[in-house]
C-alpha positions as CSV (number, residue, x, y, z in Angstrom):
1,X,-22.1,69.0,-12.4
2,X,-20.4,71.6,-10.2
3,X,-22.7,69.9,-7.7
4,X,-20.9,66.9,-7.9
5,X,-17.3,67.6,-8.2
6,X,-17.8,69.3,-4.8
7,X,-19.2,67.0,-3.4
8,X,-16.3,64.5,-4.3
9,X,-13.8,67.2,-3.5
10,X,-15.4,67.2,0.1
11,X,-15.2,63.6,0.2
12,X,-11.6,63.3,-0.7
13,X,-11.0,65.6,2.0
14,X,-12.7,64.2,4.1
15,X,-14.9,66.7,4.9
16,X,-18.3,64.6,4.3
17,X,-18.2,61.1,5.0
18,X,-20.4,58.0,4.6
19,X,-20.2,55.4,6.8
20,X,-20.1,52.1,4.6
21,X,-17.6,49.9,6.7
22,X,-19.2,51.3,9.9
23,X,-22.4,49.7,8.4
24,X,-21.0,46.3,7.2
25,X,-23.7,44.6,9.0
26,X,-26.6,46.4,6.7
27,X,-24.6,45.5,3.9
28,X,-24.1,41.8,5.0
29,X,-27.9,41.3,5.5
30,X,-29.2,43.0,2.2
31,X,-26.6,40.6,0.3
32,X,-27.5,37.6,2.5
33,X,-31.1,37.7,1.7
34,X,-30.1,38.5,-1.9
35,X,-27.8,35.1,-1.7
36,X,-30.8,33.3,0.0
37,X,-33.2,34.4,-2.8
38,X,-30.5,34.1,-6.0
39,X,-29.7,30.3,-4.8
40,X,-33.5,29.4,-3.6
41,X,-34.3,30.3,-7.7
42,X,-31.2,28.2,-8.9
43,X,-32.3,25.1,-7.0
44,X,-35.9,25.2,-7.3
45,X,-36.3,26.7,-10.9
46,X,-32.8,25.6,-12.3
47,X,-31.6,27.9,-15.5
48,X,-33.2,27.9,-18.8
49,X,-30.3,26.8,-21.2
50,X,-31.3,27.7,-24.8
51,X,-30.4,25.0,-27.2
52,X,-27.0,25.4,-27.6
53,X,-26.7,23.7,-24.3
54,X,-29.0,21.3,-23.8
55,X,-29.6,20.2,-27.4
56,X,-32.3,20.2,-30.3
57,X,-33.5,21.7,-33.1
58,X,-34.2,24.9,-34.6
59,X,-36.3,26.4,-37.0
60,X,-36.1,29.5,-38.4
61,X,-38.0,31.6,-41.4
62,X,-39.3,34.4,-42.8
63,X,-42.1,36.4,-40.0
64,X,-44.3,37.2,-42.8
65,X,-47.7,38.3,-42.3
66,X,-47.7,35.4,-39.5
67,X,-48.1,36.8,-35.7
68,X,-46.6,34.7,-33.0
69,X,-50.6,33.4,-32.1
70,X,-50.3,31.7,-35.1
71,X,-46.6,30.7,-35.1
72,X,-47.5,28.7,-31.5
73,X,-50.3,27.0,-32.7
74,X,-48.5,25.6,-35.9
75,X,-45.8,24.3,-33.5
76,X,-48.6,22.8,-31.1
77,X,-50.5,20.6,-33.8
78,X,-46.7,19.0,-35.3
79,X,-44.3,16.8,-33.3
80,X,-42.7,20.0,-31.5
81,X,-45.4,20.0,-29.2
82,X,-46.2,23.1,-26.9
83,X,-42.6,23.2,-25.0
84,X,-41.4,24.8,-28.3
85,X,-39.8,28.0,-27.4
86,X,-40.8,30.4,-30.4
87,X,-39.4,34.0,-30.7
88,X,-39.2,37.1,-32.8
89,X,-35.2,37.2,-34.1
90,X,-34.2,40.6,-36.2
91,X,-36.9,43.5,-37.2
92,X,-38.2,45.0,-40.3
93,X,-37.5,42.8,-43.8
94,X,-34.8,40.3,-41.5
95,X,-36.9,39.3,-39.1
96,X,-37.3,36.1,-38.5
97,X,-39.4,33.5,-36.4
98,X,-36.7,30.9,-34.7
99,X,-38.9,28.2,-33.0
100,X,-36.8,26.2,-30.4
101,X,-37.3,22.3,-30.0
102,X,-36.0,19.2,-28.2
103,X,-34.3,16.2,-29.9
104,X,-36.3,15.4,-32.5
105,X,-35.6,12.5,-35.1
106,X,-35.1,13.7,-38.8
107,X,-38.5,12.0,-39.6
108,X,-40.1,14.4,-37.0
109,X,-38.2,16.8,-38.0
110,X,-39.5,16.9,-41.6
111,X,-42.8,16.5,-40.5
112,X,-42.7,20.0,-38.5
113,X,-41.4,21.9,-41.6
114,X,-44.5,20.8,-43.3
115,X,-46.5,21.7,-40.9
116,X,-45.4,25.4,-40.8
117,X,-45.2,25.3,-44.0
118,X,-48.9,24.5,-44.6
119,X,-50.4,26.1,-41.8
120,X,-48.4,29.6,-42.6
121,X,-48.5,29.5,-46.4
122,X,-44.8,29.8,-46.0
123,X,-42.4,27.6,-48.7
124,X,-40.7,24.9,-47.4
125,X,-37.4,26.0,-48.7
126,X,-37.4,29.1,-46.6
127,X,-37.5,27.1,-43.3
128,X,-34.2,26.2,-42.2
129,X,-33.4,23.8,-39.7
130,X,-30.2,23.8,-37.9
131,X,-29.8,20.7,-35.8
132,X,-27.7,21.4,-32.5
133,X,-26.0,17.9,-30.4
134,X,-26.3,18.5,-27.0
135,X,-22.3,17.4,-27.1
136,X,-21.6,20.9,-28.2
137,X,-23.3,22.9,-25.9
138,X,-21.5,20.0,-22.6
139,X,-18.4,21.2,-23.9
140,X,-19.4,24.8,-23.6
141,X,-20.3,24.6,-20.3
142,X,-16.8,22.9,-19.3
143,X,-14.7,25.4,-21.4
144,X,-16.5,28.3,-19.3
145,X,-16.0,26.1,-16.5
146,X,-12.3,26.1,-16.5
147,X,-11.7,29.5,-18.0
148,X,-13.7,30.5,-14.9
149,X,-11.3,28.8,-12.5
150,X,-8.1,29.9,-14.3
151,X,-9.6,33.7,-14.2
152,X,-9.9,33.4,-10.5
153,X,-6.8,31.5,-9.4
154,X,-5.2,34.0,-11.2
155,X,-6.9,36.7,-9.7
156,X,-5.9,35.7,-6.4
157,X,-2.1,35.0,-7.4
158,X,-1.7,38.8,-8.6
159,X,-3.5,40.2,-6.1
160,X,-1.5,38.5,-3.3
161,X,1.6,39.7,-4.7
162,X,0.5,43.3,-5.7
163,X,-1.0,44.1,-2.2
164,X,-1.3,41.3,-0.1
165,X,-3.5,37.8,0.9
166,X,-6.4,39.1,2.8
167,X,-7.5,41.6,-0.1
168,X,-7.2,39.1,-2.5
169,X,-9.4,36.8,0.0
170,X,-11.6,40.1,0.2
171,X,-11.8,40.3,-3.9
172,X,-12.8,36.9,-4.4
173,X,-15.6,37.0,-1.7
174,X,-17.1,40.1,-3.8
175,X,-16.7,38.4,-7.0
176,X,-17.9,35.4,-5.6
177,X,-21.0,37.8,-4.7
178,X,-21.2,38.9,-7.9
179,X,-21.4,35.3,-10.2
180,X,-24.2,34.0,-7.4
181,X,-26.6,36.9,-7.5
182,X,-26.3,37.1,-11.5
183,X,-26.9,33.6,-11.9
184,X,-29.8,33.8,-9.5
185,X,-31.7,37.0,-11.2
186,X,-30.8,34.4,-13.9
187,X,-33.2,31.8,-12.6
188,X,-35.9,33.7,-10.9
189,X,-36.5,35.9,-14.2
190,X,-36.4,32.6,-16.5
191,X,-34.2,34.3,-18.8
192,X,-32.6,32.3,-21.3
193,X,-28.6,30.9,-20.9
194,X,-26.5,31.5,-24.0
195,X,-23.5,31.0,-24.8
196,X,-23.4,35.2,-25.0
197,X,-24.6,34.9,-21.4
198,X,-21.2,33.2,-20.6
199,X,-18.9,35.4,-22.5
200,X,-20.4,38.8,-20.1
201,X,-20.9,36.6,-17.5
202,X,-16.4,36.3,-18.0
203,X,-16.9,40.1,-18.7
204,X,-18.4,41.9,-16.0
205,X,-16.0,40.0,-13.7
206,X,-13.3,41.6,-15.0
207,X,-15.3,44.9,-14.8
208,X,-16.2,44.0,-10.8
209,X,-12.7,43.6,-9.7
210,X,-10.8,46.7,-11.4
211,X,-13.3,48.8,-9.3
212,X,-12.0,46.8,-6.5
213,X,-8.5,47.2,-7.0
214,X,-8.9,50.8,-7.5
215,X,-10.3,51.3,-3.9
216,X,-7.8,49.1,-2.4
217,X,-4.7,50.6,-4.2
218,X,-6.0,53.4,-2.0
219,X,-7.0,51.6,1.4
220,X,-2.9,51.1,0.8
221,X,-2.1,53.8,0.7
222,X,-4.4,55.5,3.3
223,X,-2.8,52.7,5.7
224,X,1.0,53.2,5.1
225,X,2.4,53.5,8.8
226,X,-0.4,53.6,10.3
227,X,0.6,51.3,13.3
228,X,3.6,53.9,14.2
229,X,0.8,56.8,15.1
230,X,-3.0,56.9,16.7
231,X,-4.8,59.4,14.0
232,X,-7.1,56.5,12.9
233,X,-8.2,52.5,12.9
234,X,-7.8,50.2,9.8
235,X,-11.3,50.7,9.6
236,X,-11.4,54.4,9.4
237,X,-8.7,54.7,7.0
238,X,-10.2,52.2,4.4
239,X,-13.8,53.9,5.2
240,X,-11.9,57.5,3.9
241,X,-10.0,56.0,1.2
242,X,-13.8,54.1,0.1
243,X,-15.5,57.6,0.4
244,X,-12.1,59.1,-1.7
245,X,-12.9,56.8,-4.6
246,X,-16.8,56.9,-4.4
247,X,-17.6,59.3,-7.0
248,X,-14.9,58.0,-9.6
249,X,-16.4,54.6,-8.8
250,X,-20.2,55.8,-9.3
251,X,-19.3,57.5,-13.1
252,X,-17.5,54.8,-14.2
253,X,-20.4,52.9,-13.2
254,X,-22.8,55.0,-15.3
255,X,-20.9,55.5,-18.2
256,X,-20.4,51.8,-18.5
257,X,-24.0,51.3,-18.0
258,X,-25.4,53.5,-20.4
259,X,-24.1,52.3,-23.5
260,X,-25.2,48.5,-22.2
261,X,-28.4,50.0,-21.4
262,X,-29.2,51.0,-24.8
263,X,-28.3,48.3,-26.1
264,X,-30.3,46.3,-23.8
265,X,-33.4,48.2,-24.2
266,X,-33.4,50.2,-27.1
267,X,-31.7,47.9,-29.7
268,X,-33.5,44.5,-28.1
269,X,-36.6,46.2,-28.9
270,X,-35.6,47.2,-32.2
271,X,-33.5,44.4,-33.1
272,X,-35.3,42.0,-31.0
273,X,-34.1,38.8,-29.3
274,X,-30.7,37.9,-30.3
275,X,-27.1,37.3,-29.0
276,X,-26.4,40.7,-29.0
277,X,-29.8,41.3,-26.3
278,X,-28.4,38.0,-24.0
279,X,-25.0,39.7,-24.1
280,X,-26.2,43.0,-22.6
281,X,-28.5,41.7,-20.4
282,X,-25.8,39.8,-18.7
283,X,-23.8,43.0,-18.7
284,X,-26.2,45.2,-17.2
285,X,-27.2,42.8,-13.8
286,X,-23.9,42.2,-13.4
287,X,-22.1,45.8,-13.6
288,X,-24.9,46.8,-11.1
289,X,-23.9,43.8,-8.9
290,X,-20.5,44.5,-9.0
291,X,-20.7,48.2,-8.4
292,X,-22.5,47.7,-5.2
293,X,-19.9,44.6,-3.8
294,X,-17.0,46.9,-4.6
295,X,-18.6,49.7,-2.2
296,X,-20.4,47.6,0.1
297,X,-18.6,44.3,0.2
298,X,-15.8,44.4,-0.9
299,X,-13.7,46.7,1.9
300,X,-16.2,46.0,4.6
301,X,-14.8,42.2,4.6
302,X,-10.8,43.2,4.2
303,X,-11.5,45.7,7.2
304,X,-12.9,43.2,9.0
305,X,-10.0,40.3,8.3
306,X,-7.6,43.1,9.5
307,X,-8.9,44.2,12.5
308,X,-8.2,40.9,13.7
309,X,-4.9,41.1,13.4
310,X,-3.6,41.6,17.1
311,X,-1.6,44.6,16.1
312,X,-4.7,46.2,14.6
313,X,-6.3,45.4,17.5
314,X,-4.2,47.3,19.6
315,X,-4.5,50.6,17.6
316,X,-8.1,50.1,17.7
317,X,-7.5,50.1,21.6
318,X,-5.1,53.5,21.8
319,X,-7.4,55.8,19.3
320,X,-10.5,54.7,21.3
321,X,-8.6,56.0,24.4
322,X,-7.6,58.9,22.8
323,X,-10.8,59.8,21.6
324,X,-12.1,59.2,25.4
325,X,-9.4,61.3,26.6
326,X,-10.2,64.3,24.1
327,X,-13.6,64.0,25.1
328,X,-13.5,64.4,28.8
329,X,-11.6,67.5,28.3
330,X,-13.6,69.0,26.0
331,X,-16.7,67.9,28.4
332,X,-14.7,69.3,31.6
333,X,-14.1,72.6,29.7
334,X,-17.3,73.1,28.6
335,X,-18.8,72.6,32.6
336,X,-16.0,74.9,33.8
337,X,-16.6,77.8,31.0
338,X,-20.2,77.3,31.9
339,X,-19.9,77.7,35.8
340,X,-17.6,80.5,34.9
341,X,-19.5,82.5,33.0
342,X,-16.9,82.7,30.7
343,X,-13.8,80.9,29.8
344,X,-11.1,83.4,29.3
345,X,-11.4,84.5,33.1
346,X,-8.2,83.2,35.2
347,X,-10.8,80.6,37.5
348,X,-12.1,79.4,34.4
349,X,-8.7,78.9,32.5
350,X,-7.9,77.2,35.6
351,X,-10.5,74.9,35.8
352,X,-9.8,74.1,32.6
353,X,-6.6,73.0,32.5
354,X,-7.8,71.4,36.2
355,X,-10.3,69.5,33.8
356,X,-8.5,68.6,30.9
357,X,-5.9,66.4,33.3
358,X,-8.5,64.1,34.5
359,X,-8.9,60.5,33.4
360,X,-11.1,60.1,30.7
361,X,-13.9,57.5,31.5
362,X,-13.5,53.8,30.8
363,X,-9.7,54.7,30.9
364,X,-7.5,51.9,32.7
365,X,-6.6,53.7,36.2
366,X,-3.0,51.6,36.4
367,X,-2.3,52.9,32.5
368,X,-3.0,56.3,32.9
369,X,-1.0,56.3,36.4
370,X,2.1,55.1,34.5
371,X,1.8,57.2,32.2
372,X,1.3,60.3,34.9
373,X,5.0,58.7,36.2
374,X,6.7,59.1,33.2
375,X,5.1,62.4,32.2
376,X,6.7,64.0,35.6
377,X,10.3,62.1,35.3
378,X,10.3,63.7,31.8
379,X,9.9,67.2,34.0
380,X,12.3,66.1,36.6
381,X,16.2,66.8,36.3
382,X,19.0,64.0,36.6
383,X,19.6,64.0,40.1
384,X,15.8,63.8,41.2
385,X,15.6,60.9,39.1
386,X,18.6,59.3,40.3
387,X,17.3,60.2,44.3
388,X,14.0,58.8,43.3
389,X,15.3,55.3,42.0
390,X,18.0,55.1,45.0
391,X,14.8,55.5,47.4
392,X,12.7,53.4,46.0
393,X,15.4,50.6,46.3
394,X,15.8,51.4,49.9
395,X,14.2,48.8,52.3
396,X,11.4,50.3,54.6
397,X,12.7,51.2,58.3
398,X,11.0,50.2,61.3
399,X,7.6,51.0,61.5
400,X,7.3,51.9,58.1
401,X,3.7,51.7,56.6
402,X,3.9,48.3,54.0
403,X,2.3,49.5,50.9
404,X,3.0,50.8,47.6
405,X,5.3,54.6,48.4
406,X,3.3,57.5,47.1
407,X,5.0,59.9,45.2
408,X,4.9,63.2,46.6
409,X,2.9,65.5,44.8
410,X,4.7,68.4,42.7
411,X,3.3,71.5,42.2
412,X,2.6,73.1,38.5
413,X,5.4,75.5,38.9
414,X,7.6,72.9,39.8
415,X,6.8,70.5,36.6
416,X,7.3,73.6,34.4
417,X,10.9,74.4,35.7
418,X,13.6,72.0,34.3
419,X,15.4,71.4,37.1
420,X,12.1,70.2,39.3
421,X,13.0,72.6,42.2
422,X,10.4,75.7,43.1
423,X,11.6,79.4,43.0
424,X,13.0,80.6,45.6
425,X,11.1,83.6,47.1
């Protein structure tokens, strides 16, 4: 445990870093292929709706000393036919078979309680049918339907006024994320649609987006005035605030997940199939999807919606020249302490400081000339300056060389002294 908590201590200093917005491409292509896959299983296999949705009629009754071999041939040889969906519900004394039709007439309906009955030894009283219209389970669909909507117009509203447009764009593209790839693990595994499966599917996009905010409420603040200095891009500052927030993120993660996972695991195979197992289930996909867009998705995409912003674009531009700069000095020193011998000697301070005042590569020549200008103007007094502007405004004489005037060069000692002028010896 002590472990950890350093580990998140260096990573809120940001003395270890991961690279996840760096790597937004990695990212993009393991969701993309998830997306492919999640959406290939929802056209091609569709969902499997329990009754509730798609209509019929359900048996349940006592298990018995009846084993689920003989429950599916009982079904088979009545009207049900062999699409019934038969399942353990409950354990011990309150378990119960519940044998899942279609839309069968009440004549057909009667028929199949004898059946089981007969076949199982099992009373006809203790079979109850409940007979579900597929009405009910249409208007299910449309209540999650616009409770879905409202959730994420809402989400968007909020968001846009809390912080601002583009992470609210950036949220909904990760919860977006989330509802496909849960749906699709939805369709490839065959698992059953509830209406439980709706409620956590509501759920664990609540649970998605207060990760979210939790990172971006620090991007923000990582990113106040950052345009007024050159320490960092957009992208590095939401990458640190991302690595500040990484291991809070992970244990809320597992925490969340361990009480779902017991439930999922250890009560569905005690309690069996129920609403409680299609509940967790749901849960369990969905925080694991979630967790992994708010990392990996979620800032990756509001990083990249900023750097487009021309303003961003142009900090981007002076920390890469800074960093180019600060890199051919540290290069030049290192040659000049090594053909030195060593770098406290006067030729290799020298050579240093020689160095450190060339151009970095890839640096705009024009750019770093204006900026030599204005660098020795700074060093020069008032009346230089004023000599130097009434020359430059004075027309060439005959014979003069056309041309841009070159500047004569100063020496050291006369950019260190205030005035400009050299010591008289």
């Amino acid at each position: 445990m002590s472990a950890l908590g350093n580990i998140g201590g260096r990573l809120y200093r940001g003395e270890v870093s991961f690279d996840f917005v760096g790597r937004q491409r990695l990212w993009y292509t393991i969701s993309g292929l998830i997306l492919v896959l999640s959406l290939v299983g929802l056209f091609a296999r569709g969902l499997n709706f329990t009754v509730d949705f798609k209509g019929g009629s359900v048996f349940k009754f006592p298990v018995g000393n009846s084993s689920i071999t003989q429950v599916q041939n009982a079904v088979s040889g009545s009207p049900a036919g062999s699409n019934a969906i038969v399942q353990e519900v409950g354990s011990g004394s309150s378990a119960n078979w519940s044998v899942q039709t279609g839309k069968l007439p009440f004549s057909q309906q009667q028929a199949v309680q004898a059946t089981l009955s007969r076949d199982l030894g099992i009373p006809q009283n203790e079979i109850n049918i409940n007979f579900v219209g597929a009405s009910w389970g249409s208007d299910i669909t449309h209540k999650a339907a616009e409770a879905l909507i409202a959730f994420l117009v809402v989400i968007v509203i909020y968001l846009s006024i809390a912080f601002e447009w583009r992470m609210a764009i950036a949220a909904l593209i990760a919860l977006a994320h989330d509802i496909v790839i849960t749906i699709g693990v939805y369709a490839l595994a065959g698992f059953e649609v509830s209406p439980a499966t709706v409620i956590g599917l509501l759920t664990i996009l609540g649970y998605s987006l207060y990760d979210t905010v939790v990172v971006f409420d620090k991007v923000r603040e990582n990113t106040a005035g950052l345009l007024s200095s050159t320490r960092s891009t957009y992208s590095q500052a939401a990458n640190l605030a991302l690595n500040q927030t990484l291991v809070r993120s992970i244990n809320t993660s597992v925490i969340a997940l361990l009480p779902v996972a017991s439930i999922l695991f250890i009560g569905g195979a005690v309690l069996g199939a129920g609403e409680l197992n299609d509940l967790a289930l749901v849960l369990f996909v969905g925080m694991l999807s979630g967790t992994y867009s708010s990392i990996c998705i979620a800032t990756p995409v509001l990083a990249d919606l900023k750097e487009r912003q021309p303003q961003y674009q142009a900090l981007a531009k002076r920390v890469a020249l800074k960093a180019a700069g600060g890199r051919a000095a540290k290069r030049a020193a290192a040659k000049a302490t090594r053909a030195t011998g060593s770098g406290d000697s006067p030729a290799g301070v020298a050579a240093t400081g020689l160095a450190a005042d060339e151009p970095p590569s890839g640096a705009d020549p024009d750019d770093l000339a204006d900026a030599e200008l204005a660098e020795e103007d700074e060093a020069a007094g008032p009346d230089e300056r004023v000599a130097a502007g009434r020359a430059a405004a004075r027309p060439p004489g005959p014979g003069a060389r056309s041309g841009p005037r070159q500047q004569p060069r100063r020496t050291s000692a006369a950019k260190r002294r205030p005035g400009g002028k050299k010591k008289r010896r």
